[in-house]
C-alpha positions in Angstrom: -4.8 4.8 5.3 -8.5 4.1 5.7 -8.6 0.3 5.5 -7.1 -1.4 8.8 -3.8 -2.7 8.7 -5.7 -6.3 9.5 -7.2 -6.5 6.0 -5.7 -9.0 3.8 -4.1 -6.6 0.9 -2.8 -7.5 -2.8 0.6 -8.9 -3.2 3.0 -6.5 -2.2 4.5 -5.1 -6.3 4.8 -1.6 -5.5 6.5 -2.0 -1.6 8.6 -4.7 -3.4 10.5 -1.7 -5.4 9.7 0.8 -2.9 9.2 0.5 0.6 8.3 4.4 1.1 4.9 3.3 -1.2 2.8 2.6 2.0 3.0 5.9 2.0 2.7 7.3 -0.9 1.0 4.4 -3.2 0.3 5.5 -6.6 -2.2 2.6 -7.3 -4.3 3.4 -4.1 -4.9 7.3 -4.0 -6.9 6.6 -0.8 -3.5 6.5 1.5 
């Protein structure tokens, strides 16, 4: 979780289907 919580992000797919992928985020190996 480098990038602030501020920055406007991409829509949403991935928390859409799971909400537990701002955690673990598959397309952003970064978090």
């Amino acid at each position: 979780s480098e990038a602030p919580s501020w920055i406007p992000r991409p829509p949403p797919r991935s928390h859409a289907a799971r909400p537990q992928s701002r955690i673990k985020d598959p397309f952003k190996p970064s978090i």
